[in-house]
FIRO-202390 format. One line per field, with one value per atom (N, C-alpha, C): residue number from 1; x, y, z. Coordinates in Angstrom, 2 decimals. Last residue first. Layout:
pos = [NUM ...]
x = [X ...]
y = [Y ...]
z = [Z ...]
! end
This chain:
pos = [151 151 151 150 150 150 149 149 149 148 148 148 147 147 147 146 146 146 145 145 145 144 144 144 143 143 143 142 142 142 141 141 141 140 140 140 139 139 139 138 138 138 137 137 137 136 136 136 135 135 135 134 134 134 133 133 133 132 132 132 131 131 131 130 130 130 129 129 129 128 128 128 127 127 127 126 126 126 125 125 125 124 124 124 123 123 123 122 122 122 121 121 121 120 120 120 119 119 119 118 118 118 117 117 117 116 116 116 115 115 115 114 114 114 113 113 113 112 112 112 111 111 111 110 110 110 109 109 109 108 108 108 107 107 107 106 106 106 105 105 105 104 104 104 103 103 103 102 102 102 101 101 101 100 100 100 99 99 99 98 98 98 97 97 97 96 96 96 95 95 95 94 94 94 93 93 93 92 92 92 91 91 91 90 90 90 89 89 89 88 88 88 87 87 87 86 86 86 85 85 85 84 84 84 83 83 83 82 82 82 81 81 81 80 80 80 79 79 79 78 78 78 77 77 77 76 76 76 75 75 75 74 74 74 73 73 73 72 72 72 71 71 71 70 70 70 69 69 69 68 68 68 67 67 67 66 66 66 65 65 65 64 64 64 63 63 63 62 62 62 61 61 61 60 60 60 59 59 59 58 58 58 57 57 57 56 56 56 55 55 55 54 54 54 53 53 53 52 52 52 51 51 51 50 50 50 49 49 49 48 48 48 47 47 47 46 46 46 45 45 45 44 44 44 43 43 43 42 42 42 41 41 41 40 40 40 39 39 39 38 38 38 37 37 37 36 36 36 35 35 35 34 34 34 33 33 33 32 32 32 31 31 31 30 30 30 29 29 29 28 28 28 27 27 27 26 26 26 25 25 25 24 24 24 23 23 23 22 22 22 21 21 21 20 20 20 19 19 19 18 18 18 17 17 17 16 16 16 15 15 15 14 14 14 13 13 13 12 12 12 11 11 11 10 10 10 9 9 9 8 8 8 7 7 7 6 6 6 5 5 5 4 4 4 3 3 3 2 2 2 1 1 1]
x = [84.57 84.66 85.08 81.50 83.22 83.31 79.91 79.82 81.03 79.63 80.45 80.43 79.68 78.65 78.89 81.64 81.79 80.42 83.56 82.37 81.95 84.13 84.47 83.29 82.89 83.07 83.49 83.60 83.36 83.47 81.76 82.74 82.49 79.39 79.33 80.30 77.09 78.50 78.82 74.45 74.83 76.30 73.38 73.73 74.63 72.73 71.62 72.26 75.00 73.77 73.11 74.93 74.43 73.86 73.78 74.55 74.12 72.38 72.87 73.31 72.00 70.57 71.15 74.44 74.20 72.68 75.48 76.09 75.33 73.28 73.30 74.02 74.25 72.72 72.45 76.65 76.66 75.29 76.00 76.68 76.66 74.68 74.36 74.38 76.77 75.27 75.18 78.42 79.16 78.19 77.33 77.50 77.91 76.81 75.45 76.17 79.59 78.58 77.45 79.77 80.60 80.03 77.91 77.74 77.93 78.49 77.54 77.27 80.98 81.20 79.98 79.45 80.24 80.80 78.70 77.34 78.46 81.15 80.13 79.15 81.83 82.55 82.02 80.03 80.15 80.93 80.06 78.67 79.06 82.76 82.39 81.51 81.68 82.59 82.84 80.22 79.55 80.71 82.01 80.89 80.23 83.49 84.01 82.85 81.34 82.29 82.77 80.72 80.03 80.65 83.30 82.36 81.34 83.14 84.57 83.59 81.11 81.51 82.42 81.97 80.60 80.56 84.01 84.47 83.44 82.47 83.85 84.39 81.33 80.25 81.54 82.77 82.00 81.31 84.03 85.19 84.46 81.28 82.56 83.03 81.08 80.45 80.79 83.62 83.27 82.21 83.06 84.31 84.14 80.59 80.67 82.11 81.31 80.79 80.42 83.22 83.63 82.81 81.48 82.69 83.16 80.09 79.10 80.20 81.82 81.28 80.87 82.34 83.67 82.75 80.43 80.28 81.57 80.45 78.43 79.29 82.62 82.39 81.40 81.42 82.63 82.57 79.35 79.20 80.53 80.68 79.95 79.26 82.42 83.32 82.44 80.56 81.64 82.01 79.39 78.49 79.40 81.80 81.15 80.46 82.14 82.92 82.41 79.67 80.06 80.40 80.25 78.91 78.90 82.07 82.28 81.46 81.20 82.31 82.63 79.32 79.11 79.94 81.52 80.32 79.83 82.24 83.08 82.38 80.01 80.67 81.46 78.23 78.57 79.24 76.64 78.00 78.83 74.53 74.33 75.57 74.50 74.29 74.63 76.01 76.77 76.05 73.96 75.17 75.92 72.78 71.86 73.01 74.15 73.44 73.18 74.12 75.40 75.37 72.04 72.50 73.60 72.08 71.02 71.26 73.85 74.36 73.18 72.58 73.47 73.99 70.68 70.50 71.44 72.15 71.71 70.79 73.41 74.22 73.15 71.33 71.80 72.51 70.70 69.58 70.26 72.69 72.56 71.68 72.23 73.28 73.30 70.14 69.96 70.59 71.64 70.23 70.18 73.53 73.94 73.13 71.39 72.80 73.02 70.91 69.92 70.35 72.95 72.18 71.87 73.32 74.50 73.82 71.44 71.44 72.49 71.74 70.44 70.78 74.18 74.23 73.02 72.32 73.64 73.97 71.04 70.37 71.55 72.98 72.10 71.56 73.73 75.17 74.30 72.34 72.53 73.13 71.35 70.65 71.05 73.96 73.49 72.83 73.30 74.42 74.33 71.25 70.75 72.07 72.60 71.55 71.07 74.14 74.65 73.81 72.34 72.97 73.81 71.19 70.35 71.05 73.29 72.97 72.14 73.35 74.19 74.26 70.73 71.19 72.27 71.86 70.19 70.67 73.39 73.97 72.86 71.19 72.72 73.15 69.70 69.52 70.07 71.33 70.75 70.23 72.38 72.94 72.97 69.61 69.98 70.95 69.35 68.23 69.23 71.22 71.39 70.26 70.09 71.39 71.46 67.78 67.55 68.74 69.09 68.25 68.07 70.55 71.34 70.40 68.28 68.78 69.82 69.10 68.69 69.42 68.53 69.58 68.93]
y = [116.02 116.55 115.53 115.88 115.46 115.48 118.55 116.80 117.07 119.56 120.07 118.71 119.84 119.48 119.39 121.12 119.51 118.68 123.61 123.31 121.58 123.80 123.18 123.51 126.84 125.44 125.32 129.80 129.00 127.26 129.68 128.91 128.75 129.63 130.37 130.08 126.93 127.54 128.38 127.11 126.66 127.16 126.34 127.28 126.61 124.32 125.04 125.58 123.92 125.02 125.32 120.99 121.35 123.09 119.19 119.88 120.45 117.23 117.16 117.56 118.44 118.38 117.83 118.48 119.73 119.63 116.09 117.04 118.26 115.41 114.46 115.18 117.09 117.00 116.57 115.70 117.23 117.39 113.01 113.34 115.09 113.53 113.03 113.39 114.59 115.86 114.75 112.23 114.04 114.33 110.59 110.70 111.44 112.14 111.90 111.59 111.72 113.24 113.14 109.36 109.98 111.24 108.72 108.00 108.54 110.06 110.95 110.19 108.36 109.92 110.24 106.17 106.21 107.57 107.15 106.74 107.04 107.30 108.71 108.57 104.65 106.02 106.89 103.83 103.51 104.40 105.66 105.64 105.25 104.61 105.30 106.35 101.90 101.97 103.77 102.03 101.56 101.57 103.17 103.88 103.56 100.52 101.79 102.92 98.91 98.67 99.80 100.35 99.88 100.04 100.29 101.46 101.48 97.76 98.47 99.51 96.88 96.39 96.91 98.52 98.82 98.18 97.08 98.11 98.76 94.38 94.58 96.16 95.22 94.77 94.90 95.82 96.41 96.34 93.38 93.98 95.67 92.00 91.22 92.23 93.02 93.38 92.81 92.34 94.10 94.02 89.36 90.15 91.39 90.09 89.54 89.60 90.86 91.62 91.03 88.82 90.19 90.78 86.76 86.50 87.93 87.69 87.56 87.19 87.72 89.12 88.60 84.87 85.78 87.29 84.14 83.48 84.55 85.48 85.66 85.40 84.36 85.97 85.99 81.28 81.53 83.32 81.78 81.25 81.93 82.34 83.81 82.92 80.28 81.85 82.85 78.71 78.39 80.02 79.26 79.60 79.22 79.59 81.18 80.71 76.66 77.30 78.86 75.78 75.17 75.98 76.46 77.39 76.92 74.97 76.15 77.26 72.90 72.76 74.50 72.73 72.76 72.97 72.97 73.76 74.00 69.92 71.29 72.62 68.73 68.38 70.15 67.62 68.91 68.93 64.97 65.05 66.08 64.46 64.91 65.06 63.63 62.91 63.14 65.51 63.82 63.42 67.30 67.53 66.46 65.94 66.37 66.16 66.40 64.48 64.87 68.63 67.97 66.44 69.34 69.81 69.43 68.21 67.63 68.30 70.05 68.43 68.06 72.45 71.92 70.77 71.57 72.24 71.84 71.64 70.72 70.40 74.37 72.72 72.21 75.73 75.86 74.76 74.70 74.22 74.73 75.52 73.97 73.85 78.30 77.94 76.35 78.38 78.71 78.45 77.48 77.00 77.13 79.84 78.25 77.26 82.18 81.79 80.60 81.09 81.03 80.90 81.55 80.16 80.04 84.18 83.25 82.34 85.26 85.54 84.21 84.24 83.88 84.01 85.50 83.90 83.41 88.23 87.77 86.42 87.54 87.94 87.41 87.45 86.64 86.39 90.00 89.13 87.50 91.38 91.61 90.01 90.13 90.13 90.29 90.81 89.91 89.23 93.75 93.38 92.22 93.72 94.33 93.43 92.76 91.93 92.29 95.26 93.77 93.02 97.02 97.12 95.98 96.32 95.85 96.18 96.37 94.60 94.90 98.90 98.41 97.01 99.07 100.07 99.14 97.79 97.55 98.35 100.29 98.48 97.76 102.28 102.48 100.99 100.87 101.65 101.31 100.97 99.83 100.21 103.88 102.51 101.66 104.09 104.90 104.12 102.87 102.30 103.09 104.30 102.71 102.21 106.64 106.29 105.01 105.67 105.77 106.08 105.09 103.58 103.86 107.20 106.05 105.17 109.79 109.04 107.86 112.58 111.31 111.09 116.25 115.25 113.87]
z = [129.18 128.20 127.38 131.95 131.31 129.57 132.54 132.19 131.47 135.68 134.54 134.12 138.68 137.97 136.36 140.01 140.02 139.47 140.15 139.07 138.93 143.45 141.83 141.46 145.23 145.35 143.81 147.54 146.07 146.18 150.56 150.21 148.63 152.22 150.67 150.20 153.21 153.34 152.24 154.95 153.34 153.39 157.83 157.13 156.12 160.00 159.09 158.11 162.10 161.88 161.27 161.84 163.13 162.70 159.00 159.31 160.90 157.59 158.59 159.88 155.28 155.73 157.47 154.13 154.59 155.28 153.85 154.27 155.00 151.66 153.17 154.01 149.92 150.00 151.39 149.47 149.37 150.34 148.73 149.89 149.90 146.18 147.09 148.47 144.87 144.40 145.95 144.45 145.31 145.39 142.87 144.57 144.85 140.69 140.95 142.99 139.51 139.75 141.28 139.20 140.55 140.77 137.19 138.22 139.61 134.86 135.03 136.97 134.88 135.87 135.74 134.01 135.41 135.69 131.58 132.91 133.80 129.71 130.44 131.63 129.66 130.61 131.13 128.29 129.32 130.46 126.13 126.78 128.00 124.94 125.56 126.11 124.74 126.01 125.86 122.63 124.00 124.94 120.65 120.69 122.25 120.12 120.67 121.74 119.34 120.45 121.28 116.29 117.61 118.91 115.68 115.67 116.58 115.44 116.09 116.00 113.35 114.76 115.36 111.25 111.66 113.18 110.44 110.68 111.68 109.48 110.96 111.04 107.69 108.95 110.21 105.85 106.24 107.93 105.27 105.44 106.63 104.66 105.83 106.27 102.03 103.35 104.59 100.66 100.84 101.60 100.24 101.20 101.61 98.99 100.11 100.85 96.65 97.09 98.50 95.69 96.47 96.84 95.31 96.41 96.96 93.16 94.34 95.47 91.24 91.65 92.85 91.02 91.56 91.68 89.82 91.21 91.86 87.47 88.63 89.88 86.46 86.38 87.86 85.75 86.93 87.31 84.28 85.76 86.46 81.80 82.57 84.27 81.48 81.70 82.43 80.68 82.16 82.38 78.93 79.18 81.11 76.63 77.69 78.38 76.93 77.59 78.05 75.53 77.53 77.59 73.44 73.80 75.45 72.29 72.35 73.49 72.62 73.62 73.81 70.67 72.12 72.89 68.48 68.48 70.33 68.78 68.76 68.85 68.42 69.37 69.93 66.47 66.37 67.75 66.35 65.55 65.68 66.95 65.69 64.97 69.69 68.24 67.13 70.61 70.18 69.30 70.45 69.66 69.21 72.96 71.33 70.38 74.61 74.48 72.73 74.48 74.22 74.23 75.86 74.68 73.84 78.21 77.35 76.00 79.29 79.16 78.33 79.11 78.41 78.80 81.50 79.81 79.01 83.18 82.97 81.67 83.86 83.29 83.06 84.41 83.04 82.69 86.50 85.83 84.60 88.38 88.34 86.80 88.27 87.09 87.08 89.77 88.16 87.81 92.12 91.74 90.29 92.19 91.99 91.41 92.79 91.13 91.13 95.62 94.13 92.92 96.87 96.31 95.54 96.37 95.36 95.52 97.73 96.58 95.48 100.28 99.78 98.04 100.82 100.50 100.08 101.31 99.65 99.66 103.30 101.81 100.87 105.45 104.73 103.71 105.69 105.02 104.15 106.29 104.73 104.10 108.64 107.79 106.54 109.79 109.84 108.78 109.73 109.19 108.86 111.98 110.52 109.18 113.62 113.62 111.90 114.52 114.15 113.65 114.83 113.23 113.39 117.65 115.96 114.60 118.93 118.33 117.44 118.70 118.13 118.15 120.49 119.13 118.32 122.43 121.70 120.27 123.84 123.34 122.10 123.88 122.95 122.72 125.90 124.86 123.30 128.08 127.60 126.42 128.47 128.12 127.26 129.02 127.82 127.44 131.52 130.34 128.98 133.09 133.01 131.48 133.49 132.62 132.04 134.68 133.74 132.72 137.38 136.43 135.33 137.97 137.99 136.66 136.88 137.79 137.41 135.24 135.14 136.59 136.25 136.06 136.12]
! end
């Protein structure tokens, strides 16, 4: 049977466990604002293409033409930036389910230390009981099954 300190590490363990899929979660959620920067970055440098394309076009007169080639080139920014919004609600929506899962999961680890806890002082006092005792003798008395890990 573990002692108290080493329940206590498995515990410690299990919590460690579940700050690192917070920490992991963390990380995703990072990457994907890493990712839409970057879209923003590239799509800064596509405007800016086309405003020099449309310096061009004024000149030349073709106006209507550009206004045409702004608009898909608005329709497929706006598309990039609404995929990259849900796929970031869908890991939000992820990471909070993955945190309740967590949570849950450490309270009840926590339950289990504290009866593996009340075990461990009955085995104690049992032990102190009987090394005590005036005759020596083990009592045959059935006893509970008070070793039995909680169900």
């Amino acid at each position: 049977m573990p002692s108290a300190s080493e329940a206590s590490t498995g515990n410690q363990q299990g919590g460690k466990k579940g700050k690192d899929k917070n920490k992991d979660l963390a990380v995703l959620v990072d990457d994907k604002l890493a990712e839409v920067n970057n879209s923003i970055i590239t799509l800064t440098g596509r405007v800016d293409k086309m405003e020099k394309c449309i310096e061009e076009l004024e000149s030349k007169g073709d106006l209507e033409e550009l206004r045409e080639k702004m608009q898909v080139a608005v329709n497929f920014v706006v598309a990039d930036v609404n995929k990259e919004v849900q796929a970031l609600r869908a890991s939000k929506a992820t990471q909070g389910k993955e945190l309740k899962a967590s949570r849950a999961e450490r309270v009840a680890y926590k339950t289990r230390v504290e009866a593996l806890e009340a075990q461990l002082r009955v085995c104690i006092a049992v032990v102190a009981n009987m090394s005590n005792g005036e005759s020596g003798q083990v009592s045959t008395a059935p006893k509970g099954n008070t070793l039995q890990p909680p169900i």
